[in-house]
C-alpha positions as CSV (number, residue, x, y, z in Angstrom):
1,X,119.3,271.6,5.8
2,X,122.0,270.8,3.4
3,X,122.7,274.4,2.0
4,X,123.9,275.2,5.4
5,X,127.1,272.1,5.8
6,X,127.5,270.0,8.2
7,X,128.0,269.8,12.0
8,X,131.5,268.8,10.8
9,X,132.5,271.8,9.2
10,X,130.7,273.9,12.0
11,X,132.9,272.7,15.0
12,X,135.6,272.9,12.2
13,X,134.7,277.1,11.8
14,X,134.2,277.6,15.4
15,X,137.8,276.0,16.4
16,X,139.8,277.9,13.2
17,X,137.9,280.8,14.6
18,X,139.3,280.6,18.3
19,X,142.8,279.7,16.9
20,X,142.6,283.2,15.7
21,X,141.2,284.8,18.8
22,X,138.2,285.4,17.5
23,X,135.0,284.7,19.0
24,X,131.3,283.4,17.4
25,X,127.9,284.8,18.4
26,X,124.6,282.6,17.2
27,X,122.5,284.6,15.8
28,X,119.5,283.0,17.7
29,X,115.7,282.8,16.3
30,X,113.1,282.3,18.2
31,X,110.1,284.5,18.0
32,X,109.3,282.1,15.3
33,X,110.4,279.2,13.1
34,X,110.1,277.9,9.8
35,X,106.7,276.4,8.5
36,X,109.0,273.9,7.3
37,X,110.1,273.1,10.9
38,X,109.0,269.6,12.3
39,X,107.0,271.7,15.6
40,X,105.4,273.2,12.8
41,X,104.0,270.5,10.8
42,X,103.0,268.8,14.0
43,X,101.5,271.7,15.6
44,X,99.3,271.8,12.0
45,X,98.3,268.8,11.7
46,X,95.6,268.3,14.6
47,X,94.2,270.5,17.2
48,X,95.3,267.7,19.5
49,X,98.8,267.6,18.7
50,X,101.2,268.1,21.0
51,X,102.4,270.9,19.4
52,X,99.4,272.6,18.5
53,X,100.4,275.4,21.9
54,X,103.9,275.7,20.4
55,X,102.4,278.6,18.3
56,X,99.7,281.2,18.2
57,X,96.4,279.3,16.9
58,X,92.8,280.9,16.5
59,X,90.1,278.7,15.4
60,X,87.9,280.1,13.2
61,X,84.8,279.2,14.9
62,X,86.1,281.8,17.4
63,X,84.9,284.5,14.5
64,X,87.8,286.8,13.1
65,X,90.7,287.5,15.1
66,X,91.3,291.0,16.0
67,X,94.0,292.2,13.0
68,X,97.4,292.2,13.4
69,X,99.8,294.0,11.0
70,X,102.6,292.1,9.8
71,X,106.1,293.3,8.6
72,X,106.5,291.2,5.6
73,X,103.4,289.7,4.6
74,X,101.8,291.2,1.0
75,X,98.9,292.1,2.5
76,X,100.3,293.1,5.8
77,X,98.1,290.3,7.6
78,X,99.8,288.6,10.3
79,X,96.8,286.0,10.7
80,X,97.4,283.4,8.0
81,X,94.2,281.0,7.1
82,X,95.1,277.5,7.0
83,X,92.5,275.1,5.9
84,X,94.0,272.0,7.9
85,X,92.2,272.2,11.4
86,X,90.2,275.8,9.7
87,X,92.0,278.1,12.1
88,X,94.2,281.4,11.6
89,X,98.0,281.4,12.5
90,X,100.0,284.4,13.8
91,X,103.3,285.4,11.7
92,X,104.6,289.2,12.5
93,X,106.5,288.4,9.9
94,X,106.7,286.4,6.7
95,X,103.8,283.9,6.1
96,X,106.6,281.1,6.4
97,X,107.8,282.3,9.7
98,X,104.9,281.9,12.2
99,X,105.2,283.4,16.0
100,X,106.5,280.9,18.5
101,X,103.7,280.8,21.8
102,X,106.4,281.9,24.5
103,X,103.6,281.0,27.3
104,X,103.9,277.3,26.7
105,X,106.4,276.0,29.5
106,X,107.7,273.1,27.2
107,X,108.4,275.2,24.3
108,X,110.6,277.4,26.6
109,X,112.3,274.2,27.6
110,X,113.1,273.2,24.2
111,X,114.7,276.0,23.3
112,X,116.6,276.7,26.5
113,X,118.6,272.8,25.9
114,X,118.9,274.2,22.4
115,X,120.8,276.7,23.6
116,X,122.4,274.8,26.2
117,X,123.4,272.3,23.1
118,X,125.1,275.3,21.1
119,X,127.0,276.4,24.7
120,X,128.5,272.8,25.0
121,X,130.2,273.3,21.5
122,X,131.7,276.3,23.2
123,X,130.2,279.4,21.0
124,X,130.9,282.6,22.9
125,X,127.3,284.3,23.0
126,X,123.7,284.6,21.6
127,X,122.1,287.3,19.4
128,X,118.4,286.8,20.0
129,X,116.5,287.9,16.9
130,X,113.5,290.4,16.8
131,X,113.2,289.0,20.8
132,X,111.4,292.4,21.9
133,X,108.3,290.7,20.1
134,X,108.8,287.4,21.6
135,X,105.7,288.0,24.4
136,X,102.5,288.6,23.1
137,X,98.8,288.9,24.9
138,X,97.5,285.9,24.0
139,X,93.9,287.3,24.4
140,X,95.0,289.4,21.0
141,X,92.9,292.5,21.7
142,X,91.6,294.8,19.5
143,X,94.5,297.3,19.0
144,X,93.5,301.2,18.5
145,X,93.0,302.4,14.9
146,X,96.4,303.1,12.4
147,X,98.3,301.3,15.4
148,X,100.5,299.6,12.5
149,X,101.8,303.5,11.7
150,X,104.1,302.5,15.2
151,X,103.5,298.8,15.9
152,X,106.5,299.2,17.7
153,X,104.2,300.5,20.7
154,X,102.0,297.5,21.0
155,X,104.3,294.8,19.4
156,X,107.2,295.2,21.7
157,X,107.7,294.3,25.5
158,X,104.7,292.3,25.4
159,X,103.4,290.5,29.2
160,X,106.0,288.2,31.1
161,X,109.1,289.3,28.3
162,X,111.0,290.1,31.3
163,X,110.2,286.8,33.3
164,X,111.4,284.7,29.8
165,X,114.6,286.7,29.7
166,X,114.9,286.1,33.4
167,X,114.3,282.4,33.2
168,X,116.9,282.1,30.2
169,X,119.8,283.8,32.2
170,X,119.2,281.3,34.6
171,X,119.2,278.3,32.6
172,X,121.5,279.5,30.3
173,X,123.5,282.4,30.3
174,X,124.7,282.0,33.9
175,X,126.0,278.7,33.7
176,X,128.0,279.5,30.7
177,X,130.6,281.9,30.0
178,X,128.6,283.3,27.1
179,X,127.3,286.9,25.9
180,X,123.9,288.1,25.1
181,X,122.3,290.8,23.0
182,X,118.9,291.4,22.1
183,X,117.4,292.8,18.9
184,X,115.3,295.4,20.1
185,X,115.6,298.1,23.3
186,X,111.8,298.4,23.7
187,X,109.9,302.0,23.8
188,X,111.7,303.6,26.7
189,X,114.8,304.1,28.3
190,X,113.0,302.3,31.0
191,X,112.4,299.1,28.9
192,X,116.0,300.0,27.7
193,X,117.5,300.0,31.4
194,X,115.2,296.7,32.7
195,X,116.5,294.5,29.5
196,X,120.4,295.0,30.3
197,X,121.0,296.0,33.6
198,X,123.4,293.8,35.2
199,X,121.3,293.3,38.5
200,X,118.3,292.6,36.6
201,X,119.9,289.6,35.2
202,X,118.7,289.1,32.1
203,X,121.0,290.8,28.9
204,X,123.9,291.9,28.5
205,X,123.1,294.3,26.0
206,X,119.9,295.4,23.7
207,X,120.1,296.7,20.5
208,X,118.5,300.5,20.2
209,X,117.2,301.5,17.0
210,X,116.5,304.7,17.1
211,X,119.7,306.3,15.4
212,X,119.8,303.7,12.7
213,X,116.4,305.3,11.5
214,X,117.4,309.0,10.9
215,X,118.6,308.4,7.6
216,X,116.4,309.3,4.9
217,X,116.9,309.5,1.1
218,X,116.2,312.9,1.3
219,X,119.0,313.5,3.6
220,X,119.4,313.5,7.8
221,X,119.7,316.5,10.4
222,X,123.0,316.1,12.1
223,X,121.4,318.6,15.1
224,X,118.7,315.3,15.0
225,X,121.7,312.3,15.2
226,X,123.5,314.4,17.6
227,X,120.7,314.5,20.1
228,X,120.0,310.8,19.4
229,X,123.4,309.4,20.4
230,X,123.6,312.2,23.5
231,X,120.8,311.2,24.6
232,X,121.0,307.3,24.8
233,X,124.5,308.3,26.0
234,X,123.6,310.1,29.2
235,X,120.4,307.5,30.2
236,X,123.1,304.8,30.1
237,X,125.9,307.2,31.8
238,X,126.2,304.8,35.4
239,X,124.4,301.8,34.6
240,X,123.3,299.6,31.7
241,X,125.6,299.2,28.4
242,X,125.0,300.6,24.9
243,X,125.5,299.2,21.3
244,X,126.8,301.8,18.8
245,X,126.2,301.3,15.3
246,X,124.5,302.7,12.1
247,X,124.8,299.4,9.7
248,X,124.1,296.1,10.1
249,X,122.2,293.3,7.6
250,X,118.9,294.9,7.5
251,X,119.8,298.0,6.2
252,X,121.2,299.8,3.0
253,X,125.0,300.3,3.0
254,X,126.4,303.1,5.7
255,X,128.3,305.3,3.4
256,X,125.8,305.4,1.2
257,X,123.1,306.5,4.1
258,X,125.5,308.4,6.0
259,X,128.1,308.9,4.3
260,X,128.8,310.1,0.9
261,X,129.1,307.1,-1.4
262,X,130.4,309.7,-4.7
263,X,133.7,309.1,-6.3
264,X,134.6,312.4,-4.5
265,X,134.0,311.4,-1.0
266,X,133.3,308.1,-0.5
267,X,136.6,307.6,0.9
268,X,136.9,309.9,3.4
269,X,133.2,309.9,4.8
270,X,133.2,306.1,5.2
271,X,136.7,306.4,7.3
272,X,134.7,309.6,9.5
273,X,131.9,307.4,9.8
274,X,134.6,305.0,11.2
275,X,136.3,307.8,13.3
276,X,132.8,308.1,15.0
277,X,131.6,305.0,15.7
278,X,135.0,303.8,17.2
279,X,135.2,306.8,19.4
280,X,131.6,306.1,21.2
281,X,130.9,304.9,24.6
282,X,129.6,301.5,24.5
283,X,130.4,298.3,22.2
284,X,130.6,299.3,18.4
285,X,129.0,297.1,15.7
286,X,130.3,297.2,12.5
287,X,129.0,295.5,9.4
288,X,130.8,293.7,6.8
289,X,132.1,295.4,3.8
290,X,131.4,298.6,5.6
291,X,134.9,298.6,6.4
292,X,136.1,299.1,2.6
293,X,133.4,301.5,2.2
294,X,131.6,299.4,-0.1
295,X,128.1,301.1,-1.8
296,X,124.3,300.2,-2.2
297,X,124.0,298.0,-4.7
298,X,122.9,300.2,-7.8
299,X,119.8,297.9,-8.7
300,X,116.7,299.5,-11.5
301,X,114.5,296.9,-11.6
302,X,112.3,294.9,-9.1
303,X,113.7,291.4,-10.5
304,X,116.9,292.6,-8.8
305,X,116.0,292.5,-5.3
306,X,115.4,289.3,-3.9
307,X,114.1,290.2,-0.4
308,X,110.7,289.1,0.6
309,X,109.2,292.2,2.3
310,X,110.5,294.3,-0.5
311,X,108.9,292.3,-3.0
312,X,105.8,291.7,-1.1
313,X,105.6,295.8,-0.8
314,X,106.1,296.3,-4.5
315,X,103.1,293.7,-4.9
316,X,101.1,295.9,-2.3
317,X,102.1,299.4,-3.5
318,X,100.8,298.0,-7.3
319,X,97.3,296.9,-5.9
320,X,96.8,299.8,-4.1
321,X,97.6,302.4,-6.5
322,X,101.3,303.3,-5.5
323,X,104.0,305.7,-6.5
324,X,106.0,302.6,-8.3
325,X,108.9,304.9,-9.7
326,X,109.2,306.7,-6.5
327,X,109.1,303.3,-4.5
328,X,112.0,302.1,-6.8
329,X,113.7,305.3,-5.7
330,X,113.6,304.5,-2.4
331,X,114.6,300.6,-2.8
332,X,118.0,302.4,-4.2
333,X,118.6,304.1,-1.3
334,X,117.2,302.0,1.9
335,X,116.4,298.5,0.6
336,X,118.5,296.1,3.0
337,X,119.5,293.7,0.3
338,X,121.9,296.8,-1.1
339,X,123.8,295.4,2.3
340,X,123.4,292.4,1.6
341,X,125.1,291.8,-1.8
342,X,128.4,289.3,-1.8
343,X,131.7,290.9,-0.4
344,X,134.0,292.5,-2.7
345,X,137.2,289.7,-1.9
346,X,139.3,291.0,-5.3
347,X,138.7,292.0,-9.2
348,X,138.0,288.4,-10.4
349,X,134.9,287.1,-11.2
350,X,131.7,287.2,-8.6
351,X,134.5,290.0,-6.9
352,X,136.1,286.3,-5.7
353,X,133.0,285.6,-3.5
354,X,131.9,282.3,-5.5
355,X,132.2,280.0,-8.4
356,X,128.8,279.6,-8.2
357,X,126.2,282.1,-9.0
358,X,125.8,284.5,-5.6
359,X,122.3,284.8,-4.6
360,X,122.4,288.7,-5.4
361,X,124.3,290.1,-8.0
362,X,127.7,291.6,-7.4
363,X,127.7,295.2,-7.0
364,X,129.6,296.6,-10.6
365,X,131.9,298.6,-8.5
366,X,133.3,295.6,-7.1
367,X,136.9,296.1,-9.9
368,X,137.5,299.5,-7.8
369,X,136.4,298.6,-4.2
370,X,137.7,295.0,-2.9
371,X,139.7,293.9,-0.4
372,X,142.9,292.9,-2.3
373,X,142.9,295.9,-3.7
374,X,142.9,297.8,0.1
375,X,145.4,295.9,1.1
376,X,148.1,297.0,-1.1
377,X,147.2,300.4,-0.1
378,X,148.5,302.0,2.9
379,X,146.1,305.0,2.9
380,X,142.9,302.9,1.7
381,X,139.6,303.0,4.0
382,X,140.4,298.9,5.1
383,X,143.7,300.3,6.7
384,X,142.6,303.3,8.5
385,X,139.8,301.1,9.9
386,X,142.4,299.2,11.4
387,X,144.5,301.7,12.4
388,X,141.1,303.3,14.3
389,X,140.0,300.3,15.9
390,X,143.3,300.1,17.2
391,X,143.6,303.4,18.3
392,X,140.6,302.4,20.4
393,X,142.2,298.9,21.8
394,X,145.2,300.7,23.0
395,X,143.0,303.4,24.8
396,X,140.0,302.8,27.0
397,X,138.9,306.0,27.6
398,X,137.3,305.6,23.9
399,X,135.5,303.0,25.2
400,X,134.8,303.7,28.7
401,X,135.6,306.9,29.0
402,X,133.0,310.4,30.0
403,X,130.9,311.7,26.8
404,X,131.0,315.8,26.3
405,X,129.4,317.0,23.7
406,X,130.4,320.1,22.5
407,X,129.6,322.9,20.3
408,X,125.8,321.5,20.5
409,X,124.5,323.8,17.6
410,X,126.4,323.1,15.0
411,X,124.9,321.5,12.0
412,X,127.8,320.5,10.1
413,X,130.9,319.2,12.9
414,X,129.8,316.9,15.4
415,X,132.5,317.5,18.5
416,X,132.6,315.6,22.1
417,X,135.3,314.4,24.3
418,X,136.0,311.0,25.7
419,X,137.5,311.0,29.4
420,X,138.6,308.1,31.6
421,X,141.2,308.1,34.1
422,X,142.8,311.0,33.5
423,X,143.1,310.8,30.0
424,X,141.2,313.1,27.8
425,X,140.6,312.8,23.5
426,X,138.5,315.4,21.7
427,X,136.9,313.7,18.6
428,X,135.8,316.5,15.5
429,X,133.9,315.0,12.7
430,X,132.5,317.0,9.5
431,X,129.5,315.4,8.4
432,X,129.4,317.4,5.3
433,X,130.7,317.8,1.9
434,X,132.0,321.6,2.5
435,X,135.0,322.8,5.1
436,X,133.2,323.7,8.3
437,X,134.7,325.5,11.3
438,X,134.4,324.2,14.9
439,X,133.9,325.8,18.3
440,X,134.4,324.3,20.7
441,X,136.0,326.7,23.7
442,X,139.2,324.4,24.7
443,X,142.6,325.1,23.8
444,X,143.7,322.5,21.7
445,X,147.3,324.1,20.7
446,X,148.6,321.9,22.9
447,X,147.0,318.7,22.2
448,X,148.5,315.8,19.9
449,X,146.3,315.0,16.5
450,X,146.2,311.0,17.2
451,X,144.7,309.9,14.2
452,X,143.2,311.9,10.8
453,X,141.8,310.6,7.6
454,X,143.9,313.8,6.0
455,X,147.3,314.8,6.0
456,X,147.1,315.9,9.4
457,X,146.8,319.9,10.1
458,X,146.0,322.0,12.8
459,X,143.4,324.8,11.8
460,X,139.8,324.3,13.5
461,X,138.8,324.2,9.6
462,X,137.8,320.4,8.9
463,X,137.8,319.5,4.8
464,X,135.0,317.7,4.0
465,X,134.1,314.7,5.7
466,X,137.3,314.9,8.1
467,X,137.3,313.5,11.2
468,X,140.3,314.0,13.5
469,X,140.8,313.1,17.3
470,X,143.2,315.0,19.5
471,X,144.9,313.5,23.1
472,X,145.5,316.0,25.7
């Protein structure tokens, strides 16, 4: 596809990115492909084709095929009619991305030299999309009534998942010196545990997204995040290995979930939300332009947003009735195209993303919050990110180290210690926009303040949003 460049200026990326010691991970599809992908028009084009197994067919002279909800579809109907060979197709997602049959031998072959392809240029790891929904019963049974309310619980760890992850390790990941994450941990921490485990050789790493899903636009319960995070922590405590984030491309900005994205605080609550996520056990994920504390996107009108299931739900929510000012509402706050509008490079025009016109529109901010602006500025949120994730580089307790929470109760200071090797930090981070005390029964008078995003003091009052981390 043209839009996309060349092989040329691919191998040219992945060597300038090595140069600079940093590493690429493919973002890796398959749970389903384009209806614009060769299998695709093959597998459509006769019931005899050799790719007609390479997805999920039901011919309609089968009757009706049990319903299936789908995620971005504008009737949420994952069985799309086509009139071709008159049989149904499955797609748990958009009508152009239909489910790939995992069950057909040859279609896992394909896509394990695929991989094997990429792995010769020398990338350094896989991100296999939505892959928890990769196995499906192919019998498609009839599922219970209001399932879709959590189709996570039927969708996800489907028959064999396990067996295909297996297989993949030992075609691919185990010849290679390569990394692997999966989107999607399962239900349990027993799904959790069986996807990453190193002696069940299949993943690296899984994605959880349990924590990511506490913010609301009415607000989130710190008491609930707190027990998210300590929970996850202490079922991965000996074995296994956890992702830690709260952005990424499918959701709204972080600041402005979790955060505070007002002229007021915007600055220091994105650098706590910093503070916290580089002071976790486990590898942090953080998403770009979160790191100058850049805002949702602002947007009134539907003919802003340009991301299928958003616009496919407006369609819905008109049919049936819906609240359409309060669903705009709620497009402000959680739609994922507010995270996915171009980065703020500098105050020229497009924020210096493009000459061209971006496929979203830049956010109006973009004069105050870029990254040539940051980088002038010793104090600005870009810098302290740095100076954070450094912080972490040069200590390993903050990434290996024992997870204590402390002062459990408290619903404005979220407190825990990191320890590894003898080497102890306490982390203290007000997730609020009022001064908060903490309690948290050490003596700290001793301990060294290692990093704050205020002038540093010493009280156990935090100002709003401040996050500070102490080295015994």
């Amino acid at each position: 596809m043209k839009d996309f460049g060349t092989m040329e200026e691919f191998d040219a990326l992945l060597k300038g990115l090595h140069e600079r010691g940093i590493k690429l991970v493919m973002d890796f599809v398959v749970n389903h492909s384009s209806d614009e992908h060769e299998w695709f028009k093959q597998s459509r084009s006769s019931r005899t084709s050799k790719y007609r197994n390479y997805y999920h067919w039901w011919d309609s002279e089968r009757g009706t095929p049990s319903p299936r909800y789908s995620l971005f579809d504008v009737n949420h109907d994952a069985w799309k009619y086509d009139s071709l060979t008159n049989s149904f197709y499955l797609h748990y997602f958009s009508r152009k991305q239909p489910d790939l049959n995992w069950e057909n031998p040859e279609l896992r072959k394909e896509i394990f030299d695929m991989m094997k392809f990429w792995a010769e240029k020398g990338i350094d790891g896989y991100r296999l999309d939505a892959f928890q929904f990769a196995a499906k019963d192919t019998s498609f049974p009839a599922f219970p009534k209001d399932y879709e309310k959590n189709f996570i619980l039927y969708y996800a760890m489907g028959p064999h998942l396990h067996d295909y992850l297996k297989e993949m390790n030992k075609e691919v990941f185990s010849k290679y010196d390569v990394f692997s994450v999966a989107e999607g941990a399962g239900n349990s921490f027993k799904d959790a545990h069986e996807l990453v485990d190193a002696d069940r050789k299949e993943l690296d790493m899984a994605y959880a997204f349990e924590a990511v899903d506490i913010a609301k636009p009415e607000g989130y319960s710190l008491l609930h995040l707190k027990e998210v995070f300590s929970r996850w922590d202490s079922a991965f405590a000996k074995n296994g290995w956890l992702s830690i984030f709260l952005a990424n491309h499918d959701q709204a900005r972080l600041v402005s979930r979790f955060g505070n994205d007002s002229k007021q605080y915007r600055e220091p609550s994105s650098k706590m939300l910093a503070t916290f996520l580089m002071t976790m056990r486990g590898t942090p994920y953080y998403y770009n332009g979160d790191e100058l504390g850049m805002t949702n996107a602002g947007f009134t009108k539907i003919e802003q947003y340009k991301d299928i299931p958003t616009l496919n739900e407006y369609q819905y929510q008109k049919n049936h009735n819906g609240d359409m000012e309060k669903f705009l509402k709620n497009l402000q706050f959680s739609c994922r195209d507010n995270g996915r509008t171009p980065f703020q490079w500098d105050s020229s025009k497009n924020a210096g993303f493009s000459t061209g016109n971006p496929w979203l529109s830049v956010n109006s901010n973009y004069t105050e919050i870029n990254a040539a602006q940051q980088e002038k500025d010793s104090n600005s949120i870009l810098n302290y990110f740095r100076k954070i994730v450094q912080l972490r580089k040069d200590n390993p307790a903050l990434t290996y180290g024992a997870y204590t929470l402390l002062d459990k109760d408290n619903p404005s200071v979220y407190a825990y210690t990191r320890e590894w090797q003898g080497k102890k930090f306490l982390v203290v981070l007000n997730f609020t926009n009022q001064p908060a005390v903490f309690n948290i029964g050490l003596d700290i008078s001793k301990a060294k303040v290692v990093i704050d995003n205020y002038p540093v003091t010493t009280d156990q009052a935090l100002k709003a949003y401040e996050a500070r981390v102490y080295q015994f």
